[in-house]
C-alpha positions, 0 to 999 in steps of 0.5 A: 526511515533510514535501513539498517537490517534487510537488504542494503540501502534500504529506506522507507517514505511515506508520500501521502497520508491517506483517508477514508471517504466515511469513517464509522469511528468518526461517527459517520455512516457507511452508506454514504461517503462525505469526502474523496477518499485518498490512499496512502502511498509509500516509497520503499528504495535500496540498492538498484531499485526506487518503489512506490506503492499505491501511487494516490493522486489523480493529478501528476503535478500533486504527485510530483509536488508530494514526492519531491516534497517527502523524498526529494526524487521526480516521477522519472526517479520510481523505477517500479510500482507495486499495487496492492489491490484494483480499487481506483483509488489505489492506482489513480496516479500509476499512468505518471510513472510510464517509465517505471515497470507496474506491477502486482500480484497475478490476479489484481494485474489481470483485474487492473488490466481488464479495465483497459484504461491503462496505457500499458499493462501491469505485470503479474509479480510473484514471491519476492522482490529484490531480494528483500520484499515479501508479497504476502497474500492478505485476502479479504478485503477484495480476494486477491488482495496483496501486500509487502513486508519488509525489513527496515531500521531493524523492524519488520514493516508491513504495507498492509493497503486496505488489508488494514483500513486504519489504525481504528479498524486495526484495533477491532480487527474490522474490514472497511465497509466495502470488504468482500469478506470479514471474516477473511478479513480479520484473519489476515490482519491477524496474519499480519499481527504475527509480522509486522512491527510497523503497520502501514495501513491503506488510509491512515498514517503508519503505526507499531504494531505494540503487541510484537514490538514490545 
């Protein structure tokens, strides 16, 4: 998505399309996963900076081969990656972007630090980034969840991580399985209701919010 409002150069590339390990709406059970659950990971660039968010695959030549593929950029091109929450899944591919600055909200670096598997620590963001990136707090999920909106193709874009599952637990505002509160949950997929026009879920393909885009 080539920008045209927000901050310049702007543009938007989904890299990998994720999904669930179980998916109720598929008619599977929460208790027990069926396949690797992936998460799907974004590539937002402006001026003077290169982002990805959730970097998803384990091996750093699939992660390569998918950037290269949607973006034409190599690992060394990600100046910075953002990650919404400290489930693995999220952050299995940040050790192949060590020349990029990781970085998340307070709580989910100090979590994601804790771990001790990283090779250098992410970094604690807050507020803004780049003069042009919002990280908006949508707890629920896990309570410290975190995730960005911006502006892009003269549309409000929420990458919304596990805030928003799929576009199925969207619709019935439905925290996934493993959510620490759903109630908390459903709030802020409201929250991000009153936002986004384009809804970048945690494990599914992009969608228009059409209740604010209409």
């Amino acid at each position: 998505m080539e920008g045209e409002k927000g901050f310049q150069g702007e543009a938007m590339d989904i890299i990998t399309i994720g999904n669930l390990s179980r998916n109720r709406y598929w008619g599977e059970s929460d208790e027990k996963g069926v396949r690797s659950a992936i998460c799907t990971c974004t590539v937002i660039q402006g001026a003077g900076f290169r982002l990805i968010v959730d970097p998803s695959l384990a091996k750093a030549d699939q992660m390569a081969a998918e950037l290269d593929r949607r973006t034409g950029l190599k690992l060394r091109d990600i100046d910075t990656v953002f990650v919404t929450h400290d489930h693995g899944d999220h952050s299995f591919g940040l050790a192949h972007f060590s020349e990029a600055k990781w970085i998340a909200a307070s709580d989910v670096a100090t979590a994601l630090n804790k771990t001790g598997k990283l090779p250098k620590p992410v970094e604690a963001a807050f507020g803004r980034l780049f003069d042009g990136i919002d990280i908006l707090p949508t707890p629920g999920h896990t309570p410290s969840h975190h995730s960005l909106r911006f502006d892009c193709d003269g549309m409000s874009v929420v990458v919304a991580g596990d805030a928003v599952a799929t576009r199925d637990f969207w619709r019935e505002r439905r925290g996934y399985y493993n959510c620490v509160d759903f109630e908390l949950s459903s709030k802020s997929m409201d929250q991000i209701a009153g936002l986004a026009d384009l809804v970048v879920p945690g494990h599914d393909n992009w969608f228009l919010n059409l209740r604010t885009s209409l």
